[in-house]
C-alpha positions in Angstrom: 10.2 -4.9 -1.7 10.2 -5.8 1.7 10.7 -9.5 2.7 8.0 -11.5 4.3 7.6 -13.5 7.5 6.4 -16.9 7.6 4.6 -18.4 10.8 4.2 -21.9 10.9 2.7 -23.6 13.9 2.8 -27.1 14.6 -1.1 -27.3 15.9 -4.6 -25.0 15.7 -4.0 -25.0 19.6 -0.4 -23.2 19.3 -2.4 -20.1 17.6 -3.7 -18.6 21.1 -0.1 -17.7 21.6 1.3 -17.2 18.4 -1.5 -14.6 17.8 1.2 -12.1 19.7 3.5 -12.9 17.1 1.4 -11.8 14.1 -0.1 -8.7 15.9 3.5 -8.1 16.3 4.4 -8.5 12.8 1.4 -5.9 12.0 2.5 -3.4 14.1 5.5 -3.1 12.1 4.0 -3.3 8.6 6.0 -6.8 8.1 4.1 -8.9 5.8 3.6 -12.5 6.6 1.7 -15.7 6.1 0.7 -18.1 8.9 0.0 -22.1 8.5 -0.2 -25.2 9.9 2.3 -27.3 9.3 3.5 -31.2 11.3 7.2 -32.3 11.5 5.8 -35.7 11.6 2.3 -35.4 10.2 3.0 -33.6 6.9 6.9 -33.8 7.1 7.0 -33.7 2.7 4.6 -30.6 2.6 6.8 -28.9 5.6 10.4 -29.5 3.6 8.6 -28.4 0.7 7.4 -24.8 1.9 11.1 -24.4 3.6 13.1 -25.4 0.3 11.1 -22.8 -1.5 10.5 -19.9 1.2 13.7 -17.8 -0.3 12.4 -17.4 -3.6 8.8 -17.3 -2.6 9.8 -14.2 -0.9 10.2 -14.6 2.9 13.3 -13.6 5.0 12.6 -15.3 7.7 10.5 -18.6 9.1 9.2 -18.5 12.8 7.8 -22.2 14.0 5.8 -22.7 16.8 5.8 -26.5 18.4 5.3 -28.5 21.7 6.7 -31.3 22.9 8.8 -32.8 20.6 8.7 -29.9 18.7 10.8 -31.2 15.9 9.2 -28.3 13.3 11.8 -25.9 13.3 14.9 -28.3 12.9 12.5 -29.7 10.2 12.2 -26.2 8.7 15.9 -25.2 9.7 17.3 -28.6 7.7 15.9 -27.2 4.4 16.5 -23.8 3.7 19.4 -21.2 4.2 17.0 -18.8 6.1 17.2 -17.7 9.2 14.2 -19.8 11.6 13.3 -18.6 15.0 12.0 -21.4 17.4 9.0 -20.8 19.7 9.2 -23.6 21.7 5.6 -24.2 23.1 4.4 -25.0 27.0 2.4 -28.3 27.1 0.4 -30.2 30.2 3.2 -32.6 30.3 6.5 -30.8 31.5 5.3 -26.9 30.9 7.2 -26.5 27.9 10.5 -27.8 28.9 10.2 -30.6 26.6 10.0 -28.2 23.8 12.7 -25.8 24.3 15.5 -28.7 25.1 14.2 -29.9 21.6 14.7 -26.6 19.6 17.5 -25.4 21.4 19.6 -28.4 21.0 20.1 -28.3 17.5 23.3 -30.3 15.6 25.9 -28.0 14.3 25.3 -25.9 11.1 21.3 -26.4 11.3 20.9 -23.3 13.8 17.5 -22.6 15.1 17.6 -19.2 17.0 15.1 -19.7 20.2 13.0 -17.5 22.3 11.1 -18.3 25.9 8.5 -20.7 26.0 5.4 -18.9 24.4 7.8 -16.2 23.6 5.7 -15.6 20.5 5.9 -11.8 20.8 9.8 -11.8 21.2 10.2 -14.3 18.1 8.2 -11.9 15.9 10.9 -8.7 17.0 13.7 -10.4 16.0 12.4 -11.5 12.9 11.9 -7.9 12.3 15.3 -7.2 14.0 16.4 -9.3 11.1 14.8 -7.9 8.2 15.8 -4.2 9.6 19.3 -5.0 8.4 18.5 -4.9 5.0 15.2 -2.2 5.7 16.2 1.3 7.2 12.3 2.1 7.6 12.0 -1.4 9.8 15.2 -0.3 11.8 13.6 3.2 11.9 10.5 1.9 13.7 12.3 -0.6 15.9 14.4 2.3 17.1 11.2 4.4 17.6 9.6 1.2 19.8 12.9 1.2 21.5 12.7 4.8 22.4 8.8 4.4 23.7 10.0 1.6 26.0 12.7 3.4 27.3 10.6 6.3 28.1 7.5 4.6 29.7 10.3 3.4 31.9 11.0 6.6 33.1 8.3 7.5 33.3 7.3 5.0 36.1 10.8 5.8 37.5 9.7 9.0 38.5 6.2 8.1 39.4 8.3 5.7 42.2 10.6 8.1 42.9 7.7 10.6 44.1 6.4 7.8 45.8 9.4 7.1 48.0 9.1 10.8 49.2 5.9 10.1 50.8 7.3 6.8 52.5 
């Protein structure tokens, strides 16, 4: 059986972006469970679902914050997962504030981190990392690969008939 994804967001008002990441998720067939979670409102209950995620049956943990976005070092300083940071844009320095925070993590507590609201890309390489263990996940990441490529080349040529005409 395939191992699931865990989303955890930091605030109701993160979901808007981390939508992408579950719609994501879905269009891969990854399984997954989404919640709500504070590094500093509910710090016990956030340690508590991290400690236990491996046997619980998740691969990998994706966490969604702002600002001080503490949650995924949280999450990252109590379980031997793999946790990909979404650091999340705010009013007060667009976002900044959160990436500086879950980039700069101390030394063997990693937190792998995507762009600001870079819910979308967080979800792919939590399927990235399940594919090593999944042929039918690496199978479809190929195949989304492959589409990509082509629509590429696709507008490639559309330009290239378009310089003819300039």
């Amino acid at each position: 059986m395939s191992k699931k994804v865990a989303v955890i967001m930091g605030s109701d008002s993160d979901f808007p972006v981390v939508r992408s990441a579950l719609t994501e998720l879905k269009k891969y067939g990854v399984e997954f469970e989404c919640h709500i979670m504070s590094a500093h409102r509910t710090p016990a209950e956030a340690a508590a679902f991290a400690s236990s995620a491996a046997e619980n049956g998740f691969g990998v943990i994706i966490c969604a914050a702002g600002m001080a976005a503490h949650l995924a070092g949280v999450i990252a300083g109590n379980t031997i997962l793999p946790v990909i940071g979404i650091p999340m844009s705010s009013s007060v320095l667009d976002g900044m504030d959160a990436l500086l925070a879950t980039v700069m993590m101390p030394p063997g507590v990693p937190v792998a981190t995507v762009a600001v609201n870079g819910a979308k890309n967080a979800a792919v390489l939590a399927v990235q990392i399940l594919a090593l263990s999944d042929s039918e996940l690496s199978r479809r990441l190929a195949d989304e690969k492959q589409k990509m490529a082509d629509a590429v080349a696709k507008k490639d040529a559309a330009i290239q008939e378009e310089i003819k005409n300039v």
